[in-house]
C-alpha positions as CSV (number, residue, x, y, z in Angstrom):
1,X,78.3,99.5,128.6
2,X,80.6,96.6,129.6
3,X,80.9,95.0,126.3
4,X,81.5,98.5,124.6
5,X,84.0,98.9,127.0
6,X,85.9,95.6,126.7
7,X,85.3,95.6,122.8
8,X,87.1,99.1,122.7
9,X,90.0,98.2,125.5
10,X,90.7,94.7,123.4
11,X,90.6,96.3,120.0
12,X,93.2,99.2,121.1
13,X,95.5,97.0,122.5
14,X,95.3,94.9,119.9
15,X,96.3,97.3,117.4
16,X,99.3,99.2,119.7
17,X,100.7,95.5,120.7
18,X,100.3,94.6,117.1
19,X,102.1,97.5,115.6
20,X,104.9,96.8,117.9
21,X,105.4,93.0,117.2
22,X,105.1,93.4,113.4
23,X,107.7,95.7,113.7
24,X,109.7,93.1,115.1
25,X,108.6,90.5,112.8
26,X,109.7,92.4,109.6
27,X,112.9,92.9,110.8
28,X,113.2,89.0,111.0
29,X,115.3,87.2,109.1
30,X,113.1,84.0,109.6
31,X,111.0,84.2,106.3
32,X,107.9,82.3,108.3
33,X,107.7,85.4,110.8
34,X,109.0,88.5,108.6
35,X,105.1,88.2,106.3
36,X,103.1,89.1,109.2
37,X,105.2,92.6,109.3
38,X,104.0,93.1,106.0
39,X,102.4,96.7,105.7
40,X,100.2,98.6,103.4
41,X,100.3,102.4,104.2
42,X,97.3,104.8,102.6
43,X,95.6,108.4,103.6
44,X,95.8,111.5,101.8
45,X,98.2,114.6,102.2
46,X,98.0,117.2,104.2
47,X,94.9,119.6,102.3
48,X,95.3,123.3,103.5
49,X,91.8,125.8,103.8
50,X,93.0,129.4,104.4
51,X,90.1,131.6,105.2
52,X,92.4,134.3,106.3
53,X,91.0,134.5,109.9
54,X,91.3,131.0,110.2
55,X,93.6,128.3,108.8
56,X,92.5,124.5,108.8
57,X,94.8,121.8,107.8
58,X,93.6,118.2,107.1
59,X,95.7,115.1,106.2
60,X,95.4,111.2,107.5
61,X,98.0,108.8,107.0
62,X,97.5,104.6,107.7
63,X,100.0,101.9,108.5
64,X,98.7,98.5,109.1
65,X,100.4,95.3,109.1
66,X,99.1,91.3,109.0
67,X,99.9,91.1,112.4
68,X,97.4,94.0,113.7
69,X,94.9,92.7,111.5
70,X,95.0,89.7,113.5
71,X,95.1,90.5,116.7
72,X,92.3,93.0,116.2
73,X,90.1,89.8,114.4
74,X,91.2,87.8,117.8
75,X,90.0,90.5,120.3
76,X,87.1,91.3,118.3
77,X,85.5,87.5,118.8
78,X,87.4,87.1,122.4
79,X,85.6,90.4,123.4
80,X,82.6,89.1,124.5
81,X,83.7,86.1,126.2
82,X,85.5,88.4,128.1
83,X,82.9,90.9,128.8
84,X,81.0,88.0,130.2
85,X,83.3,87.0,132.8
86,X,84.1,90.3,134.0
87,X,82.3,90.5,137.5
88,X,80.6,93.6,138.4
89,X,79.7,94.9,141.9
90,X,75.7,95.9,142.0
């Protein structure tokens, strides 16, 4: 439970503080920093079901950068290690 835990808390700050600093990064004028703001984005559009009583709208939309893709690789192997040395009370 303490791994899963870590693994999740790691991973999803690892991909907010990654959004944030690739943001920065492509606005850089430094062309050694501005790559890691490099993005792909990908999903599908919004797909609308009307079954008159009830309406149901689906649609998912991605934006990831080099720099989330890191960070998320770096708290995925540092997970553990930190799991480890988290002390519990029993």
């Amino acid at each position: 439970m303490k791994f899963k835990l870590t693994l999740f808390l790691c991973v999803a700050l690892a991909i907010v503080a990654g959004a944030f600093l690739g943001e920065l990064a492509a606005r850089s004028i430094n062309p050694y920093i501005s790559w890691l703001g490099y993005a792909i984005n990908f999903g599908f559009d919004t797909k609308n079901f009307d079954l008159h009583v009830l309406q149901l709208n689906f649609g998912l939309h991605m934006n990831i950068n080099v720099l989330q893709l890191i960070l998320t690789l770096i708290a995925a192997v540092s997970a553990p290690k930190l799991a480890a040395s988290i002390k519990t009370k029993e």
